[in-house]
C-alpha positions, 0 to 999 in steps of 0.5 A: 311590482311598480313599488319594487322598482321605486324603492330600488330606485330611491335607494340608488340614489340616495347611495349616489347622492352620499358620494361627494359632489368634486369630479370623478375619475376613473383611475385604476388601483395604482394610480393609472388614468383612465386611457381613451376616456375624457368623460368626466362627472362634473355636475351633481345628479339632480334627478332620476334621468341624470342618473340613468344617463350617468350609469350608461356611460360608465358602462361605455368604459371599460377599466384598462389594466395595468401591463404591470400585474399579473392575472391568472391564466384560464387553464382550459384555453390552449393559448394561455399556456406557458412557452414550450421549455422542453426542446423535442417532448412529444408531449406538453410540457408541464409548467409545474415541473420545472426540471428536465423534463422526464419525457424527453428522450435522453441526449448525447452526453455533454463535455465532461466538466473540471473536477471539483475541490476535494473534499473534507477529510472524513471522521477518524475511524473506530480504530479497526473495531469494526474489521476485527474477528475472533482468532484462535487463542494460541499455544503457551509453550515457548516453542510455539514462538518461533516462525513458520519455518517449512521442512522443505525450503531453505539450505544447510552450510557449515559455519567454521571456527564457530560453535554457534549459528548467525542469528538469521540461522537456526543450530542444528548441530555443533561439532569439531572440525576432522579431515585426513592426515596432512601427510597421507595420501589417500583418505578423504579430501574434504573437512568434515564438521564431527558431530559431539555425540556420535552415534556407532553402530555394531562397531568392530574394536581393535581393528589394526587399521588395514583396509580402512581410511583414516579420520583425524581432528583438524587443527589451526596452523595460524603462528605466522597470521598475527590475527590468529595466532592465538589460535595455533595447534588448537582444534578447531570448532565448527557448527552446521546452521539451517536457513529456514526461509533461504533456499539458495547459499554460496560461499564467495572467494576474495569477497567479504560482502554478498552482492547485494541487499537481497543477499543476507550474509551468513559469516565473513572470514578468511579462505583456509585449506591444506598447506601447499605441499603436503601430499594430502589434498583438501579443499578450500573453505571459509573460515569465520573471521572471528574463530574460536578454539576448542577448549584445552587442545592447544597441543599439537596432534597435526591431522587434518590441518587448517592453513589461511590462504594467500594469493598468488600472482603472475604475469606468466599466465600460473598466477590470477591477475596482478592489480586487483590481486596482490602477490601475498594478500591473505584471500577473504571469503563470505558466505551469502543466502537468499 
């Protein structure tokens, strides 16, 4: 035993001896000096008790640490935790996780913040490729073209001096202007459109006309409207028209336009009736303003008689209402759906 200790002895100071003999200072890893120290090694070991001596007073010496490093903390010493960040957990807060604690009870919402820059514009889409379905493959007939037109919405009017619907009506027949004879008094007083093809049933021929009324073809009496002239003593033409989506219609005296875009305008024209003092009254229609006639009837056969309409005015109260109306002003008219 007695060995062993002279071998450790003898090796310690040969590993003392190796170290060099300019004085020694116990300074700290970045260059600190030893605070609260003045010990120096100025003198080299010079036997076995130096040594000792030496070693004793390095244990009285404690190595100060720099404030500046870091040390790791002892995570079984409640003092060495981090500072509560979590204002009213119940519980600890965790250092590793650095977000809003998860078991804190929820607060009052805060201020809504401004809003934010919009956004980038997105991606084209895949031009409604994704929004399509199958449909029904349609019919090929023709007729298959046309709208949905309900049986049991829009009106019918006639359209006179015309054989042809507006392109906002759809035809459902042509025909020619009758009426009761300009001089009887009795008969019918309204023009009626005659169909082309009329259909008899169980008719009683050579009947000679008693206890009957009388139904006559209607002709122009235009000679003295210079618009009209061409017209004179030619039957007139008429057409029965169908506005299939418009249930509401109305024809407008002394007005060539409806009252309004949700109006759609059928024909504008001039206002006809019977002449003034024929016995046989009728009544007042619109006559389309460009008018036709019926081929080859440019004879006169009277019957039921179209004339055009003037107004008349008058400050005695039998007259409209000088000013907007003047004294001789052939009337327009216009007939109006919606």
């Amino acid at each position: 035993m007695d060995g062993i200790n002279h071998l450790h002895w003898l090796l310690l100071i040969v590993f003392v001896l190796s170290l060099p003999s300019a004085e020694l200072q116990f300074q700290e890893k970045r260059g600190n000096k030893l605070q609260n120290s003045d010990y120096e090694i100025s003198d080299p070991i010079s036997s076995l008790d130096d040594l000792q001596q030496k070693t004793e007073a390095h244990r009285k010496f404690p190595i100060v640490k720099s404030q500046s490093l870091r040390s790791r903390r002892n995570v079984d010493d409640s003092a060495q935790m981090p500072e509560n960040l979590c204002r009213g957990c119940s519980t600890a807060y965790t250092p590793y996780y650095s977000g809003q604690c998860f078991l804190c009870p929820p607060g009052n919402p805060g201020a809504r913040g401004p809003p934010g820059q919009q956004g980038i514009p997105g991606r084209d889409g895949r031009d409604g490729r994704d929004a399509t379905v199958d449909g029904i493959t349609g019919s090929e007939d023709p007729q298959a073209c046309t709208g949905n037109k309900s049986a049991s919405g829009g009106t019918v009017y006639v359209r006179w001096g015309r054989n042809e619907c507006p392109i906002y009506s759809e035809l459902v027949y042509q025909g020619v202007a009758g009426g009761a004879y300009f001089s009887h008094k009795g008969s019918g007083s309204n023009y009626l459109c005659m169909p082309e093809d009329p259909i008899y049933d169980e008719p009683m021929a050579g009947s000679s006309g008693q206890e009957r009324g009388f139904l006559y073809g209607g002709e122009y009496e235009t000679n003295t409207f210079d618009d009209w002239s061409h017209l004179h003593n030619n039957d007139v033409p008429c057409a029965v028209c169908w506005t299939f989506d418009r249930s509401s219609l109305m024809m407008i005296p002394a007005k060539n336009v409806c009252p309004g875009s949700e109006w759609t305008k059928e024909y504008a024209g001039y206002l006809v009736s019977a002449f003034h003092s024929h016995e046989g009254r009728t009544e007042f229609v619109c006559m389309d303003r460009d008018a036709e006639a019926i081929p080859r009837t440019a004879h006169s056969t009277n019957g039921a008689l179209f004339y055009i309409v003037e107004g008349r005015c008058g400050s005695s109260g039998s007259g409209l209402p000088c000013g907007p109306y003047v004294d001789g002003y052939e009337l327009t008219c216009v007939v109006c759906s919606r």
